[in-house]
N, CA, C and O atoms as a GROMACS GRO file, in nm:
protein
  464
    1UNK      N    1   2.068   1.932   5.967
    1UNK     CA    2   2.085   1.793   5.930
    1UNK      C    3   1.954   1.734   5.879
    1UNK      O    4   1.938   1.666   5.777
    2UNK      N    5   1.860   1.772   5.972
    2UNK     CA    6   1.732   1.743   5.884
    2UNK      C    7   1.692   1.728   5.768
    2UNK      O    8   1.667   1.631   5.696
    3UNK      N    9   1.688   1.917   5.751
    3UNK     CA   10   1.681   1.966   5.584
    3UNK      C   11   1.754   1.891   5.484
    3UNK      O   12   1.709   1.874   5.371
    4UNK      N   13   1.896   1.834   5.533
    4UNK     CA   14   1.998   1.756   5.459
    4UNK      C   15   1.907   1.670   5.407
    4UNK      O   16   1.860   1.666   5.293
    5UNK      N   17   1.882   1.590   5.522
    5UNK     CA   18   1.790   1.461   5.496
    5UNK      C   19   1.659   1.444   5.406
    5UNK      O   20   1.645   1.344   5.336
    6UNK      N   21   1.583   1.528   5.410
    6UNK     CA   22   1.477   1.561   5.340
    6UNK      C   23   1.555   1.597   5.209
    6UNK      O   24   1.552   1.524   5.110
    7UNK      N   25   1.603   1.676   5.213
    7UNK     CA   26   1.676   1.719   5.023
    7UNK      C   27   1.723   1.609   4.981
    7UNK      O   28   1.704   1.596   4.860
    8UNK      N   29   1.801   1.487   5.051
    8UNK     CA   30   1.845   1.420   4.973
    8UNK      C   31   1.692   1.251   4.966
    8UNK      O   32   1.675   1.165   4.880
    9UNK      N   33   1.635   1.271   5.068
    9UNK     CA   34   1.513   1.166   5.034
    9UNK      C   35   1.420   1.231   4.884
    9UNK      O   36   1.363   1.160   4.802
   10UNK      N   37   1.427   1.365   4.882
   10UNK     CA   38   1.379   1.410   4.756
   10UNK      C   39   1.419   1.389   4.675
   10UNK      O   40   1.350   1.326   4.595
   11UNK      N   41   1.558   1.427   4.636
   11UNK     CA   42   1.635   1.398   4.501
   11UNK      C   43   1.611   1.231   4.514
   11UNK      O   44   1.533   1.223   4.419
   12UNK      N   45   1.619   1.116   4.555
   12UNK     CA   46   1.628   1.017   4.545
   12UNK      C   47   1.486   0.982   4.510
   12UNK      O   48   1.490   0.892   4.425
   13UNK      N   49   1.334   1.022   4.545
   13UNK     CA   50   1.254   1.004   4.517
   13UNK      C   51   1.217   1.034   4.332
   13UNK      O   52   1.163   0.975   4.238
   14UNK      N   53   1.288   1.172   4.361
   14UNK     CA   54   1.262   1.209   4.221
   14UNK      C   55   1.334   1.104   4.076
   14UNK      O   56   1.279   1.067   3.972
   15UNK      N   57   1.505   1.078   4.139
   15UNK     CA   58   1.573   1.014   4.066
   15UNK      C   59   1.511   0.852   4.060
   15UNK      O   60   1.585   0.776   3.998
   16UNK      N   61   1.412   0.803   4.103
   16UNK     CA   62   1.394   0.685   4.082
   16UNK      C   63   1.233   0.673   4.006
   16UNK      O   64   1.195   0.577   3.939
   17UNK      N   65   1.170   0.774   4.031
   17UNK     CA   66   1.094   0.823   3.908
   17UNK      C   67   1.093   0.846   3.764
   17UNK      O   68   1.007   0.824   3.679
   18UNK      N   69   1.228   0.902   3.758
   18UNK     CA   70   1.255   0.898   3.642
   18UNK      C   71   1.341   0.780   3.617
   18UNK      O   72   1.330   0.739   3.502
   19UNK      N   73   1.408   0.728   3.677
   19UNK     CA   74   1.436   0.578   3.617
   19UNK      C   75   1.354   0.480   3.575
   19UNK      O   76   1.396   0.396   3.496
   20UNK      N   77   1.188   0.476   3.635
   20UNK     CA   78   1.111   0.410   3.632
   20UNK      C   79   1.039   0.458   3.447
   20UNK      O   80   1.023   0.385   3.350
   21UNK      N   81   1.015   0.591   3.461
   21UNK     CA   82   0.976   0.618   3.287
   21UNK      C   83   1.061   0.617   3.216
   21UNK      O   84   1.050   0.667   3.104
   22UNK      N   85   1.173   0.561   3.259
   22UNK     CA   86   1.272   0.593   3.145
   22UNK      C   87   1.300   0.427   3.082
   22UNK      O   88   1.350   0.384   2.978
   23UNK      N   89   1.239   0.362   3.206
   23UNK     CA   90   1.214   0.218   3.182
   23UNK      C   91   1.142   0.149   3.134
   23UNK      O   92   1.182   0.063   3.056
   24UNK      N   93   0.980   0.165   3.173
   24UNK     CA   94   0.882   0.202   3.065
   24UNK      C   95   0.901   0.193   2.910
   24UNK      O   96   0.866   0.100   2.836
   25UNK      N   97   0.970   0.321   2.875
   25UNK     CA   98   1.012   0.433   2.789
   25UNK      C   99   1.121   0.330   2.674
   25UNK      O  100   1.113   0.333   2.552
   26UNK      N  101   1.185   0.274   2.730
   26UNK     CA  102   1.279   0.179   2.687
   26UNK      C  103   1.194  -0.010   2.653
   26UNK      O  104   1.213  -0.088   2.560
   27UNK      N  105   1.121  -0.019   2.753
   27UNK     CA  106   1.034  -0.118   2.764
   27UNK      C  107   0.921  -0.080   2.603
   27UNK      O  108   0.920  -0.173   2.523
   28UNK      N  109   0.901  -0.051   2.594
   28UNK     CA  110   0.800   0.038   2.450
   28UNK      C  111   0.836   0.068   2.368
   28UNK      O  112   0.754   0.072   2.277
   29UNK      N  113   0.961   0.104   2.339
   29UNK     CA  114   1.073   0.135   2.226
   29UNK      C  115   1.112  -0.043   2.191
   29UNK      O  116   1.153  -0.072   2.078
   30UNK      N  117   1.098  -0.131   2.278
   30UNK     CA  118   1.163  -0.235   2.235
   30UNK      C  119   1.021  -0.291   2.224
   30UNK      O  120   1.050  -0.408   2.202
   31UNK      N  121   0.954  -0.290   2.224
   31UNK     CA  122   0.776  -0.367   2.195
   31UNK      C  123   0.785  -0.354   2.026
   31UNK      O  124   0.769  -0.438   1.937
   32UNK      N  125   0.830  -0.172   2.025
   32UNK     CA  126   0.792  -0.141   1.890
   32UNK      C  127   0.884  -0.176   1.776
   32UNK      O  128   0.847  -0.169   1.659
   33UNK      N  129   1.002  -0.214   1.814
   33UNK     CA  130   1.101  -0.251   1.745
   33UNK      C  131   1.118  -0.393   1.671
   33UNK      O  132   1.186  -0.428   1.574
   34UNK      N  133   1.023  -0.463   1.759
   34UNK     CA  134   0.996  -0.588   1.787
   34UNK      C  135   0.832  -0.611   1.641
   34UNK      O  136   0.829  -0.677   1.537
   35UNK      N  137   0.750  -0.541   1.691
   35UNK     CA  138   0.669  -0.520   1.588
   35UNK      C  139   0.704  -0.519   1.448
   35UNK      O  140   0.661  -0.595   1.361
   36UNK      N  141   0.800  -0.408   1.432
   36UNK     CA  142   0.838  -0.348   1.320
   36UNK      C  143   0.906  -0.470   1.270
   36UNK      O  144   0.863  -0.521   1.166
   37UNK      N  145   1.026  -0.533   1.341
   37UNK     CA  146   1.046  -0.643   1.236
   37UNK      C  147   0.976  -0.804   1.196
   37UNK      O  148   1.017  -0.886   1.114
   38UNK      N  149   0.870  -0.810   1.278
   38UNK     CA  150   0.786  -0.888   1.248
   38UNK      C  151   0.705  -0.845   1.133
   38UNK      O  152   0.679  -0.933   1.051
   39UNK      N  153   0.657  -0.720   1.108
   39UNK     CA  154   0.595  -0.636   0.965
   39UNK      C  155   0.707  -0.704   0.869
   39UNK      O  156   0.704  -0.780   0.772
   40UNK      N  157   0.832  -0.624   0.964
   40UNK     CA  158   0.890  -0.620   0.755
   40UNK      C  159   0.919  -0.787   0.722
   40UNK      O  160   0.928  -0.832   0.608
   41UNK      N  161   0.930  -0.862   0.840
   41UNK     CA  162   0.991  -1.029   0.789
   41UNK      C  163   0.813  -1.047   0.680
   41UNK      O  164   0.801  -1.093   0.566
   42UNK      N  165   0.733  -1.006   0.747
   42UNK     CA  166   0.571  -1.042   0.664
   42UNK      C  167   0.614  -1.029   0.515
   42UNK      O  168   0.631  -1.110   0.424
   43UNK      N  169   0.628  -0.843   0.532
   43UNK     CA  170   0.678  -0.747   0.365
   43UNK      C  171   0.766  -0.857   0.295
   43UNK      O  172   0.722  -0.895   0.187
   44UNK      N  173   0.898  -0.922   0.347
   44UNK     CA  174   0.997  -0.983   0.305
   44UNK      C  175   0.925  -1.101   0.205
   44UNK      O  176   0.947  -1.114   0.085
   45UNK      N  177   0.807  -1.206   0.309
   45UNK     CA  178   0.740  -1.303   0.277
   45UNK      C  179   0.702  -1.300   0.162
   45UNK      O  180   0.728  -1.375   0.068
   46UNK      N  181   0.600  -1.161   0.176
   46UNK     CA  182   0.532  -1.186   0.033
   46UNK      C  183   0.603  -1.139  -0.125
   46UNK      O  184   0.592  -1.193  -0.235
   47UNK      N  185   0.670  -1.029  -0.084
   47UNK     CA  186   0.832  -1.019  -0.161
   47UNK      C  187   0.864  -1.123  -0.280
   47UNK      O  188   0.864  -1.115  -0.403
   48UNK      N  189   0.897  -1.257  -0.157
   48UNK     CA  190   0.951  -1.344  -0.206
   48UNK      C  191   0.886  -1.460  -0.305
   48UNK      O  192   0.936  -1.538  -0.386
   49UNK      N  193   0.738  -1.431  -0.254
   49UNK     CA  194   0.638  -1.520  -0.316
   49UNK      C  195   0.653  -1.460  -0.433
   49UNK      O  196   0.649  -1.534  -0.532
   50UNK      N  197   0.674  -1.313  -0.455
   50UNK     CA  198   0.569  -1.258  -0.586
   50UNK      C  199   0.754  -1.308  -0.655
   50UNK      O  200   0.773  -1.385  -0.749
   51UNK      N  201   0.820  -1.266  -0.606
   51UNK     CA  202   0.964  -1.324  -0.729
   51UNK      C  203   0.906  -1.480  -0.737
   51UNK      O  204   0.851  -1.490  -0.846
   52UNK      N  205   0.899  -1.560  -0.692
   52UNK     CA  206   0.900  -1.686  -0.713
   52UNK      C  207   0.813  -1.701  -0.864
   52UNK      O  208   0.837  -1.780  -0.955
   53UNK      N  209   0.708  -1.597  -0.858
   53UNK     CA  210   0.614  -1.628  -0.955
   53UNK      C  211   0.671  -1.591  -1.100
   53UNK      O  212   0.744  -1.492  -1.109
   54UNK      N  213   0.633  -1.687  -1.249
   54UNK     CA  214   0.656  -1.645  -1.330
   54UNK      C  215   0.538  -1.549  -1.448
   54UNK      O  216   0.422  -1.568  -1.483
   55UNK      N  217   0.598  -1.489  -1.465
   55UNK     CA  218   0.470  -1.407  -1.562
   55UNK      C  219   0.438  -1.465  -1.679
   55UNK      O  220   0.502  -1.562  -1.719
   56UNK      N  221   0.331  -1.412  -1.751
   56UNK     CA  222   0.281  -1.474  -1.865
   56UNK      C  223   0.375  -1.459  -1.978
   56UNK      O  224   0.427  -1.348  -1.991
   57UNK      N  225   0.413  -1.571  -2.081
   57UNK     CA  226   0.492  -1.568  -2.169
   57UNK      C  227   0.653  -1.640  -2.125
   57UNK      O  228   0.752  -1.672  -2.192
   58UNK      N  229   0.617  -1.647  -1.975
   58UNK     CA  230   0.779  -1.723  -1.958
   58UNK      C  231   0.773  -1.869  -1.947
   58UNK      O  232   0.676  -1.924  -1.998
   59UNK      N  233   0.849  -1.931  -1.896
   59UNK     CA  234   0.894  -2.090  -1.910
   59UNK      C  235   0.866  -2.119  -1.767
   59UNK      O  236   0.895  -2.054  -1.667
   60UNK      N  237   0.794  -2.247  -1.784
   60UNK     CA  238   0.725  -2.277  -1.662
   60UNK      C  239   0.735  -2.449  -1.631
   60UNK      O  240   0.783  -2.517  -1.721
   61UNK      N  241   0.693  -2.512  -1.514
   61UNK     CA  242   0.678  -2.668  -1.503
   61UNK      C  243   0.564  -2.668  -1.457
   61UNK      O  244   0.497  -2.762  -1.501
   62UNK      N  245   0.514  -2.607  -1.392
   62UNK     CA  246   0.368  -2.670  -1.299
   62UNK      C  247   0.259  -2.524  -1.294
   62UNK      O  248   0.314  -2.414  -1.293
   63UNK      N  249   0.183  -2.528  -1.292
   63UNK     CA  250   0.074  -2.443  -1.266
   63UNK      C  251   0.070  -2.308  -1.142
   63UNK      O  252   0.024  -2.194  -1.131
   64UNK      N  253   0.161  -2.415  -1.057
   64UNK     CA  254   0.160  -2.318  -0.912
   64UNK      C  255   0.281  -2.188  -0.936
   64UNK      O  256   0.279  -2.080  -0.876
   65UNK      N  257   0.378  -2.227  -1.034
   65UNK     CA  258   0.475  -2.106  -1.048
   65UNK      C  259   0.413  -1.989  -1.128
   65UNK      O  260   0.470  -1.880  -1.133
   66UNK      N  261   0.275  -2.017  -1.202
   66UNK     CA  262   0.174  -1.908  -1.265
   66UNK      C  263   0.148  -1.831  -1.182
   66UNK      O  264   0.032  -1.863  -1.156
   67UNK      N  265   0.171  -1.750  -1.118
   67UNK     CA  266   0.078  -1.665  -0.972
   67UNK      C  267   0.060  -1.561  -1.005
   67UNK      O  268  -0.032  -1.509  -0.942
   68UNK      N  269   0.117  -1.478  -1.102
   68UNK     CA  270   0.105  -1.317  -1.110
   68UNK      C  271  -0.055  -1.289  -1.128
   68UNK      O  272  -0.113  -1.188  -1.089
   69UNK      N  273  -0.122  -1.414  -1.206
   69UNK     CA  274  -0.284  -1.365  -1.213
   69UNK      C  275  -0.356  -1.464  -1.147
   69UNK      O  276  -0.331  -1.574  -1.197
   70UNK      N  277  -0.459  -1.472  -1.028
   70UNK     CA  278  -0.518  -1.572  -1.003
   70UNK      C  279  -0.544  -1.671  -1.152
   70UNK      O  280  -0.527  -1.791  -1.132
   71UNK      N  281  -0.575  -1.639  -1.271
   71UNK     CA  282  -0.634  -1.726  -1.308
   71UNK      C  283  -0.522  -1.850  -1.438
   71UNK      O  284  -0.543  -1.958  -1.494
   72UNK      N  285  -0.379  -1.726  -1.430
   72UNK     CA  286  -0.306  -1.768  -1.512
   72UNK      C  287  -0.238  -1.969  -1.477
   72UNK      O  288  -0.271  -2.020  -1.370
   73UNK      N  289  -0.177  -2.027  -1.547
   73UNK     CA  290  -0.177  -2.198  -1.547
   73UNK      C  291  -0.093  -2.211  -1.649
   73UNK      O  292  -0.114  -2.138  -1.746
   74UNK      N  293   0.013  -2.298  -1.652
   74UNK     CA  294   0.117  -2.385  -1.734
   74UNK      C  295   0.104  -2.462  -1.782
   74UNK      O  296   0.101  -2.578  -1.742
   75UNK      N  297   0.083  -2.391  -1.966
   75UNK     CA  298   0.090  -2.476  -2.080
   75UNK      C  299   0.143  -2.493  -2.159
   75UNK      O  300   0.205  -2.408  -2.223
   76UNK      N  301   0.133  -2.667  -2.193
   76UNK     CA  302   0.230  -2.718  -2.289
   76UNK      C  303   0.221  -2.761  -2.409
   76UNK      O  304   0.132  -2.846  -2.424
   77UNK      N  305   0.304  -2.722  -2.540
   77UNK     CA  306   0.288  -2.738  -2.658
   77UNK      C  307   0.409  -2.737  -2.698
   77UNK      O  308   0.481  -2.638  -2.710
   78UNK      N  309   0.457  -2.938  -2.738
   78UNK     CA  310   0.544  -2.950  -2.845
   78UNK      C  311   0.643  -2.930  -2.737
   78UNK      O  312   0.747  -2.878  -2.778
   79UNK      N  313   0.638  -2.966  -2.573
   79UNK     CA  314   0.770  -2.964  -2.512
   79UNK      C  315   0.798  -2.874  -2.447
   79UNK      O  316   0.871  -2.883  -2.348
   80UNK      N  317   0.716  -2.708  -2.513
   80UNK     CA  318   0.800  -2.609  -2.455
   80UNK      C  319   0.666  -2.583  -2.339
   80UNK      O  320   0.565  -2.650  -2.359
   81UNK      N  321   0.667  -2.496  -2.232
   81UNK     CA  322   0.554  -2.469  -2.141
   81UNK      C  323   0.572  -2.336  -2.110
   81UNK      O  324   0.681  -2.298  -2.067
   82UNK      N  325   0.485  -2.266  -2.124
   82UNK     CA  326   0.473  -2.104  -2.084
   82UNK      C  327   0.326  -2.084  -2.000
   82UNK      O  328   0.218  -2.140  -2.020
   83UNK      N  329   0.360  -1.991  -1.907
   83UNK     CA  330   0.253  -1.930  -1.826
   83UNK      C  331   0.132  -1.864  -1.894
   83UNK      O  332   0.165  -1.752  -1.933
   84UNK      N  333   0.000  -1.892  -1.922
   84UNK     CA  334  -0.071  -1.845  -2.018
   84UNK      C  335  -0.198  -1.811  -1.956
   84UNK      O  336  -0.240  -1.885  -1.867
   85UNK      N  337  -0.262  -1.714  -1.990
   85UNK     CA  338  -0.425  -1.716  -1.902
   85UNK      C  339  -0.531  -1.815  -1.915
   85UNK      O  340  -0.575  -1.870  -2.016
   86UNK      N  341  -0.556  -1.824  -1.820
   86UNK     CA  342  -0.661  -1.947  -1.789
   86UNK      C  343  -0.795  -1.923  -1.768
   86UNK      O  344  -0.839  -1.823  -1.825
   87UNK      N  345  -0.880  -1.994  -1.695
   87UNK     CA  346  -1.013  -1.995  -1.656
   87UNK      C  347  -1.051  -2.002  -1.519
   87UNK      O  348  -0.954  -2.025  -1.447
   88UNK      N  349  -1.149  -1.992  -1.463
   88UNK     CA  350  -1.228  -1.991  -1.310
   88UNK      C  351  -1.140  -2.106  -1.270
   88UNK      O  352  -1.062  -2.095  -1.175
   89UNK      N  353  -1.152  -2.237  -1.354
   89UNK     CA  354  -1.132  -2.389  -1.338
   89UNK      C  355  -0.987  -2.375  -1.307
   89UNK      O  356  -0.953  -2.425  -1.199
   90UNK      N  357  -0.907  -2.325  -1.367
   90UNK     CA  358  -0.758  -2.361  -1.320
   90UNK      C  359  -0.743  -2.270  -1.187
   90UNK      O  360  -0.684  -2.306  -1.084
   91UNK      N  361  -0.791  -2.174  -1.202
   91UNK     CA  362  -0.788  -2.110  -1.011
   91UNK      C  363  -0.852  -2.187  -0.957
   91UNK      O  364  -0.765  -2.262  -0.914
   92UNK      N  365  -1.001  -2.252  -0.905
   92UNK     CA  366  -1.011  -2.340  -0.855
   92UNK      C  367  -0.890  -2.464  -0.830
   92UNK      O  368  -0.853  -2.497  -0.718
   93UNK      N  369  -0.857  -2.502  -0.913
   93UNK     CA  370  -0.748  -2.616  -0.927
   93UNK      C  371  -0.617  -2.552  -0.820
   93UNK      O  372  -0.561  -2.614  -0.730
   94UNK      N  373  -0.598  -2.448  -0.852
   94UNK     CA  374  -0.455  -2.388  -0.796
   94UNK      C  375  -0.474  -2.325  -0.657
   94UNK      O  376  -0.380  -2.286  -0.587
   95UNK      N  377  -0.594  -2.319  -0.626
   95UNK     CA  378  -0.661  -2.298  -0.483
   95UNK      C  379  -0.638  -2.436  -0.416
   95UNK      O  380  -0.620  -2.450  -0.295
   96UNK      N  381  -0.640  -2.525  -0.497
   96UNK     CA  382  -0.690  -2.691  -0.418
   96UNK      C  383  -0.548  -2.742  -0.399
   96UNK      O  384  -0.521  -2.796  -0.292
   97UNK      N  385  -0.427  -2.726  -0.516
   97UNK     CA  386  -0.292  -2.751  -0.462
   97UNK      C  387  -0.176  -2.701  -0.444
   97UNK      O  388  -0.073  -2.766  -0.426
   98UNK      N  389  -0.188  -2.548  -0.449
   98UNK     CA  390  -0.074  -2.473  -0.476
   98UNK      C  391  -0.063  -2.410  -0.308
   98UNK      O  392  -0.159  -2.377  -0.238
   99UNK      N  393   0.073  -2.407  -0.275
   99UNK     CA  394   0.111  -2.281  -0.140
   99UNK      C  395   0.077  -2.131  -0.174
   99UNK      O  396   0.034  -2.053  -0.089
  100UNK      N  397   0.097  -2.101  -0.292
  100UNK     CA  398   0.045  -2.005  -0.317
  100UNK      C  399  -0.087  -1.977  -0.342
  100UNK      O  400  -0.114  -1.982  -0.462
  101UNK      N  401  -0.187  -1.946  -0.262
  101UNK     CA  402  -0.338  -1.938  -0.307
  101UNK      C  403  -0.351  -1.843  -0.406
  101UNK      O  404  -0.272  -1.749  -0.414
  102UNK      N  405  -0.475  -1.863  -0.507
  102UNK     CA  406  -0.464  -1.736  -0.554
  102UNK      C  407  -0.585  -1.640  -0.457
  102UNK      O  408  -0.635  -1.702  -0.363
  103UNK      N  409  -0.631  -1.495  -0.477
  103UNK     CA  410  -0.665  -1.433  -0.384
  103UNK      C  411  -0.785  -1.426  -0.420
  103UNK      O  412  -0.868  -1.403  -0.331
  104UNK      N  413  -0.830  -1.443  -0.553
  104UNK     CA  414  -0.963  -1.457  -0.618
  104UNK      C  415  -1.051  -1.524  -0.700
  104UNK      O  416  -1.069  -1.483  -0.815
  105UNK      N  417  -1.111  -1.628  -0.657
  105UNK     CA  418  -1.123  -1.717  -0.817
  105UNK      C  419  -1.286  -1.686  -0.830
  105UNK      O  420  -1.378  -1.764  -0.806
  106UNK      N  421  -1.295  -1.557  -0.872
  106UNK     CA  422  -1.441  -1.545  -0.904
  106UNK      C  423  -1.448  -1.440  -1.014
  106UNK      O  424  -1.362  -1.353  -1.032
  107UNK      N  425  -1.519  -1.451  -1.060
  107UNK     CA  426  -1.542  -1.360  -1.191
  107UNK      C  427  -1.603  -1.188  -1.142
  107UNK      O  428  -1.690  -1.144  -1.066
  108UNK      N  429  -1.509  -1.135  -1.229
  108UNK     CA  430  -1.529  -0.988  -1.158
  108UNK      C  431  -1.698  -0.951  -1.175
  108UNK      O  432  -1.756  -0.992  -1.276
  109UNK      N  433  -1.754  -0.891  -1.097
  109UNK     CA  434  -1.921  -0.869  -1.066
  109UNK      C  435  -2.042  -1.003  -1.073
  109UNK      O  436  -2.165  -1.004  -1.071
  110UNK      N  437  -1.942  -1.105  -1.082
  110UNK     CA  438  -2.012  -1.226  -1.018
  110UNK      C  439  -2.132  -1.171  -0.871
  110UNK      O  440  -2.117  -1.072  -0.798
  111UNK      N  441  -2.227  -1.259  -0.867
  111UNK     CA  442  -2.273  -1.215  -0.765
  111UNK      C  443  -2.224  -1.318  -0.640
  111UNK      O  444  -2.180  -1.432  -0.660
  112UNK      N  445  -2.238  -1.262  -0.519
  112UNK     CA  446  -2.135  -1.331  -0.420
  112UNK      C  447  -2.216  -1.465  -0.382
  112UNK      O  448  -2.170  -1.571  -0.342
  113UNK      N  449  -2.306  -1.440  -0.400
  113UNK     CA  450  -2.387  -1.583  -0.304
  113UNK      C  451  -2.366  -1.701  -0.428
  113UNK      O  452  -2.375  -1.821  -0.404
  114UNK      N  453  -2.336  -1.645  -0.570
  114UNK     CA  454  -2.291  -1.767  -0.652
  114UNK      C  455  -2.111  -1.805  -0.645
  114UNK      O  456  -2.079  -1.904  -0.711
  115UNK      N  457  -2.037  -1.758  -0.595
  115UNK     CA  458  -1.938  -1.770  -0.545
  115UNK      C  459  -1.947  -1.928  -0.510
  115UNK      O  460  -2.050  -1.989  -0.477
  116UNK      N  461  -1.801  -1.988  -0.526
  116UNK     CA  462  -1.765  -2.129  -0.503
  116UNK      C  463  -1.688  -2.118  -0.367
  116UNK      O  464  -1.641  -2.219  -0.313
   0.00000   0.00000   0.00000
């Protein structure tokens, strides 16, 4: 009856061991799952920004729908307005009111300490 006793305090020791990593195990699988769709809602975000944007040569209203190039800006001639390349000055400008920042408004091999 003993031995009974002992074999079955074992199996029960053992079986709640492994319930415990298997809990863990499940606890960590859902951390990572959790991660992963916080990444892709990010991926989704910026996704959606870059459709929002129009490219150069298309039909535009405001400056901020220019995004494909930091420096590109919406101009108008005679009514019609197309996305066209711009200058330092209109990225500055589109830094100061657009949701969309642009990511660079500095001139490529500018030196950094002259940076705005």
């Amino acid at each position: 009856m003993k031995i009974f006793f002992v074999f079955i305090s074992f199996v029960y020791l053992v079986h709640s061991f492994t319930l415990e990593e298997e809990k863990e195990a499940l606890e960590l699988s859902e951390e990572i799952a959790v991660g992963n769709a916080e990444s892709l809602q990010a991926v989704d975000e910026v996704e959606e920004r870059k459709r929002k944007c129009t490219a150069r040569g298309k039909t535009c209203t405001s400056d901020c729908e220019c995004c494909y190039d930091d420096w590109d800006h919406c101009s108008c001639w005679f009514g019609y307005c197309s996305c066209v390349a711009g200058t330092i000055n209109h990225c500055d400008d589109k830094q100061k009111k657009c949701p969309n920042k642009p990511k660079r408004c500095s001139r490529p091999g500018q030196n950094p300490r002259n940076q705005g």
